[in-house]
N, C-alpha and C positions, 0 to 999 in steps of 0.2 A: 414194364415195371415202372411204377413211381419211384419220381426221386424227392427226397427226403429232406429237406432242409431245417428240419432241425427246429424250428420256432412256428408257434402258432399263426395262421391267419385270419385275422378276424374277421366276421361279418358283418354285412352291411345289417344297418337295422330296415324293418319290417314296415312294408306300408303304412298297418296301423301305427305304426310310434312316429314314422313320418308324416301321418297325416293327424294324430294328436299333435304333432309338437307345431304343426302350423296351425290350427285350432287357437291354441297359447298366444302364438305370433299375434294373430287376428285378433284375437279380442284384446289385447293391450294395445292394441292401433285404435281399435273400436275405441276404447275407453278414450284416450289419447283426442279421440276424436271428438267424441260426446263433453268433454271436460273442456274441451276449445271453444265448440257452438256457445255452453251454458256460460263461460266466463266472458265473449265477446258479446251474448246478451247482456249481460250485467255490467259492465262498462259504457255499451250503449246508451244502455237508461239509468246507469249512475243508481242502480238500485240495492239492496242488501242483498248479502251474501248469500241467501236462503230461500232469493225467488227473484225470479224475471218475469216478462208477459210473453202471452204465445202472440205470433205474429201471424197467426188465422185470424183470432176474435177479438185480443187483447183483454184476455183472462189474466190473472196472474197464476203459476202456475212454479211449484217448485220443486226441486230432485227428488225428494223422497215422502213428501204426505201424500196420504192415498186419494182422494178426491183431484186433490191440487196440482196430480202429479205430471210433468212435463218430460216429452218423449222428445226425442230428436229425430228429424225426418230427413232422408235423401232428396234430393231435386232430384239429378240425377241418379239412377241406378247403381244399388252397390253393386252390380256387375261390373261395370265399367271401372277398371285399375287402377285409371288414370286421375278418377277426383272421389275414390272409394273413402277415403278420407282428408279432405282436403277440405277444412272447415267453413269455406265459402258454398260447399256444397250442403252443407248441413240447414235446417229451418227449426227452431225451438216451438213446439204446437202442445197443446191440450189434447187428450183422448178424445175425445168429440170429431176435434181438424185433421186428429193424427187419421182416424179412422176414414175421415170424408177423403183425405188425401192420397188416401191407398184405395178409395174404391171410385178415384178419380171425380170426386164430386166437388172438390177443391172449387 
């Protein structure tokens, strides 16, 4: 026979809401991360608030116009924990570099 004690127990929650809620986690690191690389370009070159240069071609290259638009690349692999976001790991590039640099043609 069960014993009884009176007040509910609650449950743990469910993989899926545990694995959404680091989902969440991650992309505000990401973000955190992405908003580091682009403002440490922009101090570098002392340049406006609304564009840096890629450090493949020396394009200029800004957060959000479509041609113009600059990605953030890992050196190292976002697998690796330990510099997944660690802004020195980060390289500000053009779609052109970003692409040559993922099919290693860097």
């Amino acid at each position: 026979m069960a014993i009884g004690y009176g007040f509910a127990v609650p449950k743990g929650k469910t993989r899926k809401q545990l694995k959404a809620q680091k989902d969440r986690e991650d992309a505000k690191q990401f973000k955190v991360f992405r908003d580091a690389v682009w403002d440490r370009e922009r101090r570098r070159l002392g340049l406006d608030d609304s564009f840096a240069l890629c450090q493949g071609c020396g394009e200029l290259v800004s957060p959000s116009l479509g041609s113009l638009f600059g990605q953030v690349h890992h050196v190292v692999s976002r697998r690796h924990k330990a510099t997944r976001i660690d802004p020195d790991n980060g390289r500000l590039l053009c779609r052109k570099c970003h692409n040559n640099a993922h099919r290693r043609e860097f």
